[in-house]
LUMLUM-430490 format. One record per residue (C-alpha): residue in one letter; x, y, z. Coordinates in steps of 0.02 Angstrom, whole numbers, plus 50000, padded with zeros to 5 digits. Layout:
N
AXYZ...
! end
This chain:
461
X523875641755044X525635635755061X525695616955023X527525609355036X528115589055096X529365593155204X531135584555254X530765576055437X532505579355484X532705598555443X530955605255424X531515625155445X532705621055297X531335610855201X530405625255214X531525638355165X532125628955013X530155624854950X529695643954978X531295649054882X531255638554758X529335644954710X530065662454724X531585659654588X530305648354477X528925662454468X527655654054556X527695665854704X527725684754625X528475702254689X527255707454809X526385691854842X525745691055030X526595675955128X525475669155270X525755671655440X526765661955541X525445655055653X524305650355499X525855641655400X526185630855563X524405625855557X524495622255379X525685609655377X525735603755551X527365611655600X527855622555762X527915642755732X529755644555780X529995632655623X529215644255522X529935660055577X531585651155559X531375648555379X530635666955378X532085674355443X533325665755316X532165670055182X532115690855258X534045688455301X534435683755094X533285696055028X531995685654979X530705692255069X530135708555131X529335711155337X528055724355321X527555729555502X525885724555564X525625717155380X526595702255376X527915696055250X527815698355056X528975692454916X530325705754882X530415714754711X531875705054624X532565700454463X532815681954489X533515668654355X532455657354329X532975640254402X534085630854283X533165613454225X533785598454311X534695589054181X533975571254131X534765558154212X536155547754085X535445535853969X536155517653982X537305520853841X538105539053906X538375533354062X540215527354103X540385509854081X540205500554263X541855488954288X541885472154384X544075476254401X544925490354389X546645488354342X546935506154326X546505517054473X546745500554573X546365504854744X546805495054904X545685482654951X544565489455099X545045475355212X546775476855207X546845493955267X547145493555451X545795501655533X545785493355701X547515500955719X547325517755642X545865519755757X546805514755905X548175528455871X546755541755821X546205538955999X547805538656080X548675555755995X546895560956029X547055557256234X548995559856228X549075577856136X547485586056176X547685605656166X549445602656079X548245595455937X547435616255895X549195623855872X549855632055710X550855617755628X552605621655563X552845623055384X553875608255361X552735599355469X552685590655643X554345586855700X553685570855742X553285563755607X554745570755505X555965561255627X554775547055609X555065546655422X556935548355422X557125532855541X555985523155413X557055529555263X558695522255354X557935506155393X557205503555219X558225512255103X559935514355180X559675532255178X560245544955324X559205560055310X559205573955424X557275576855487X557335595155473X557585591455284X555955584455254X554525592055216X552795585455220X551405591555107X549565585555033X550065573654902X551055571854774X550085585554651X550545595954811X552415593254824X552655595654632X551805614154654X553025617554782X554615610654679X553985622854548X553915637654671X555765633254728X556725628654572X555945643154465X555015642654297X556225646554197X556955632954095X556565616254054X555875601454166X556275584754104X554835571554120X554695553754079X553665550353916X552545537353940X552445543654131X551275548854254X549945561054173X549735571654322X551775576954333X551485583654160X549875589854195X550435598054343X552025606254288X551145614854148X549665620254265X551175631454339X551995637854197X553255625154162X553895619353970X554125599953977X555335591453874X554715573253865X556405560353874X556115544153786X555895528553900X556645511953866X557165494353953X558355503454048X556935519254114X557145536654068X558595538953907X559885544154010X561055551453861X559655561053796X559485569153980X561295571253993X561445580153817X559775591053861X559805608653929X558505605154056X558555612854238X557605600554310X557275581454280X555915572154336X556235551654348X555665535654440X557455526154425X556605511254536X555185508854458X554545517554318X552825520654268X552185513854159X553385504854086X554055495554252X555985498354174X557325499854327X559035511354297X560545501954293X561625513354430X562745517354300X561375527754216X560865534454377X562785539654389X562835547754254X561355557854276X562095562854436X563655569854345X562685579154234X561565587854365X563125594454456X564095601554321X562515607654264X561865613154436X560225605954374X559055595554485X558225578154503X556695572554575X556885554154621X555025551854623X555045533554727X553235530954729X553095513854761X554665510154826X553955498754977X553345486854870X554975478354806X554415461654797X555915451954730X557455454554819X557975469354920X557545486054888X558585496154762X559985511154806X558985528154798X559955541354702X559615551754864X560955540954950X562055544654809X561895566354783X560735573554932X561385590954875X560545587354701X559295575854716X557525580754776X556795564554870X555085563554857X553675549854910X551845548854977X550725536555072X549535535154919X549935517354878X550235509255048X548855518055162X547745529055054X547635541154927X546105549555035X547535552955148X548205566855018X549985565755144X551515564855049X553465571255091X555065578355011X556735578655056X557585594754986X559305596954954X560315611155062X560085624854956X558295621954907X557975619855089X558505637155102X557505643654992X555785634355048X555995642555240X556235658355151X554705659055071X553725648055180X554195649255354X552705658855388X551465649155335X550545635755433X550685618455353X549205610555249X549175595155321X547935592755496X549315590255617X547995578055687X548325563255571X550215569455571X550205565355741X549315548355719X550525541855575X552035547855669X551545535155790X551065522455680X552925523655604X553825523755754X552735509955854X553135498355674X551485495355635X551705504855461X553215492255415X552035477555475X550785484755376X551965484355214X552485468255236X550685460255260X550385469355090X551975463155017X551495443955071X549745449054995X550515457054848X551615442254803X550195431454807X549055442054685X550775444654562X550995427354566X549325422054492X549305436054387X550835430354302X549975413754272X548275419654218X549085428754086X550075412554019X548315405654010X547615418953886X547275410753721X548175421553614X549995426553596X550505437853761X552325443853847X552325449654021X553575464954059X553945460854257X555375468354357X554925462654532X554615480754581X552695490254627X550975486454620X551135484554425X551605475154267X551415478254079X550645462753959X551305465853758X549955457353645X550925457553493X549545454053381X548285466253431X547665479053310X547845494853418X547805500253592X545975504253552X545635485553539X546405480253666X545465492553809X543635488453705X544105469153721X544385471653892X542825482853944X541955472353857X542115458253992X542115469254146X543805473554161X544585493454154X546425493554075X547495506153992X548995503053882X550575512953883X550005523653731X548865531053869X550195539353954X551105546953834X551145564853834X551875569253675X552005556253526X553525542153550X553745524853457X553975507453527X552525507753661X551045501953556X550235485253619X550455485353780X549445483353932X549695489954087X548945480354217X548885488154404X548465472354523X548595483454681X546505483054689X546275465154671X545885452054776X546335433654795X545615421954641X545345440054527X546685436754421X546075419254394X544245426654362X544725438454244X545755426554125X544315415254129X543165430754038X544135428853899X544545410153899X542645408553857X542395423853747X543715422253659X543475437753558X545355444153528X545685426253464X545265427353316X546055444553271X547645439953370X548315423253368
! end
């Protein structure tokens, strides 16, 4: 007799995984003789079409054999047995649980703006109906692509033709297709300390990286402009980690170089919204569209479940990208294309930034002061610009000590040695602290941890 406790809400499935899971562990045997279907419902109180579900999955995969006017018997097989369910993690292997996280720093659930993004879900929903089920175009809707160019000439002074654009999945996305358009060969300039996943993601493809120094002023700009590279990656705005802005007459210079070079740059603005002092800064777009590669996401100021991002390609790249890509359907559900195009152009996404920019303001504010409150000696690095600012603790052993102090009240941090891809001087004791996840009175809270454990006192006065 069959014995099995059985999932209320899928019982056929219950039953198929209990008898399968008896076959692959031994405990039913080749030729062992199932019991019927009417005798199995009886069993455990269950209907016969249940059963004979479960039976027919089980017949379908081989498991079992139908014998006629005999029944069902297990099949002769040479089944694995089932791997052993790992224990679960003790206390101490199992990653440290964080009260902040001032690394990933995600946007506070409540300032997303569901009610709206619900009401425009609904409306494209009503509005486009059938439309919704067509192939989408490779550079994606038109829509939405007009939709972004109108926002990039209100908010960065920059007139962009939509059918440059391009949308794609993400940023991780839009760097594969760079790759694919400006060719392997060579070498791609990237920002060391930077983002880990440009590095990471130009080598998944084949690239060589040449890591350029960053300083006070962002990326070195003579070392890129003495470099044979093909392609340079930089944030000239904002860069991360550091937070360091490009004087223009770096960014100039750069610009030179990449013409008489016929090289490339990737202005990689990816938090260019959040400006918070001042007005935002000239993109280097506005200054070379025929070398400059424009690209940005919604990551930071919707969501980076989203995974929606866009490009702007110069003329010749744009080119090539319809070339090779004109017949393929775009990876992004047109859907939610649809629903942000409207979101754009009815101005709820630049109401949206600047509710997040008053909110932003706010938490930068008192995280400026909860630093000055920290009993030991501390120097914040602040430029106005992004969701982030860096915190030099000049008497601090290590970077090591300085993320252990920190996890040891609660709080996740990285320093700038974190992000460096390939070894550089200068960046050792320095915090990075991304405030885009927390909420009013955090900053406040989190000073206070180490007002009264004052731990790094001693070691750094």
């Amino acid at each position: 007799m069959l014995t099995y406790q059985l999932d209320d809400d899928n019982k056929y499935y219950s039953l198929y995984k209990c008898i399968r899971g008896d076959i692959l562990r031994g405990v039913l045997k080749k030729g062992d003789r199932l019991p019927s279907k009417r005798a199995l419902a009886a069993d455990l109180g269950i209907s016969v079409t249940t059963v004979r579900i479960a039976y027919e999955q089980l017949l379908a995969e081989g498991y079992i054999l139908s014998k006629e006017r005999s029944g069902y018997f297990v099949a002769d097989m040479a089944a694995p047995p089932l791997p052993k369910t790992p224990p679960p993690p003790s206390g101490r292997e199992a990653a440290p649980a964080f009260a902040y996280d001032l690394v990933s720093a995600p946007l506070p659930p409540e300032l997303f703006p569901f009610s709206v993004w619900a009401r425009l879900m609904r409306s494209v929903l009503t509005g486009e109906g059938e439309h919704l089920l067509e192939r989408v175009p490779c550079r994606g809707d038109a829509s939405l692509r007009r939709e972004i160019a109108a926002c990039l000439y209100r908010t960065r002074g920059v007139t962009v033709d939509p059918d440059s654009i391009v949308v794609g999945a993400g940023a991780e996305y839009l760097y594969d297709i760079v790759v694919r358009l400006v060719g392997r060969e060579g070498l791609y300039a990237v920002e060391n300390p930077g983002h880990t996943k440009i590095y990471s993601t130009y080598c998944m493809n084949g690239v060589r990286c040449l890591p350029v120094p960053v300083g006070g002023r962002g990326a070195d700009c003579n070392f890129i402009t003495h470099s044979n590279a093909r392609l340079v990656h930089i944030s000239p705005s904002h860069q991360f980690p550091t937070g360091a802005v490009m004087p223009v007459a770096d960014r100039l210079k750069i610009i030179e170089w990449a013409r008489s070079r016929g090289a490339y740059i990737v202005e990689d603005d990816y938090d260019s919204e959040f400006r918070l002092v001042g007005k935002p800064l000239q993109s280097m777009l506005g200054l070379c569209p025929d070398r400059v590669i424009y690209l940005n996401t919604f990551s930071r100021s919707l969501a980076p479940s989203m995974r929606m991002g866009y490009m702007v390609l110069p003329p010749e790249l744009l080119k090539r990208y319809l070339a090779v890509f004109s017949s393929s359907a775009n990876v992004v559900p047109l859907f939610e294309q649809k629903a942000l195009a409207a979101m754009i152009g009815g101005g709820h996404f630049e109401r949206h930034i600047n509710r997040l920019k008053t909110h932003y303001r706010a938490i930068r504010r008192e995280v400026v002061a909860a630093v000055a409150r920290l009993p030991f000696a501390c120097e914040v690095g602040d430029t106005g610009s992004g969701l982030h600012l860096t915190v030099r603790f000049p008497g601090a052993p290590s970077d090591e000590y300085i993320r252990e102090e920190a996890a040891k009240r609660g709080v996740n941090l990285r320093c700038l040695g974190d992000y460096l891809f390939a070894p550089a001087e200068g960046h050792g004791g320095v915090a990075v602290i991304n405030y885009g996840g927390l909420r009013e009175g955090d900053a406040a809270r989190i000073a206070a941890l180490f007002l009264y454990q004052t731990g790094i006192k001693r070691t750094c006065p």
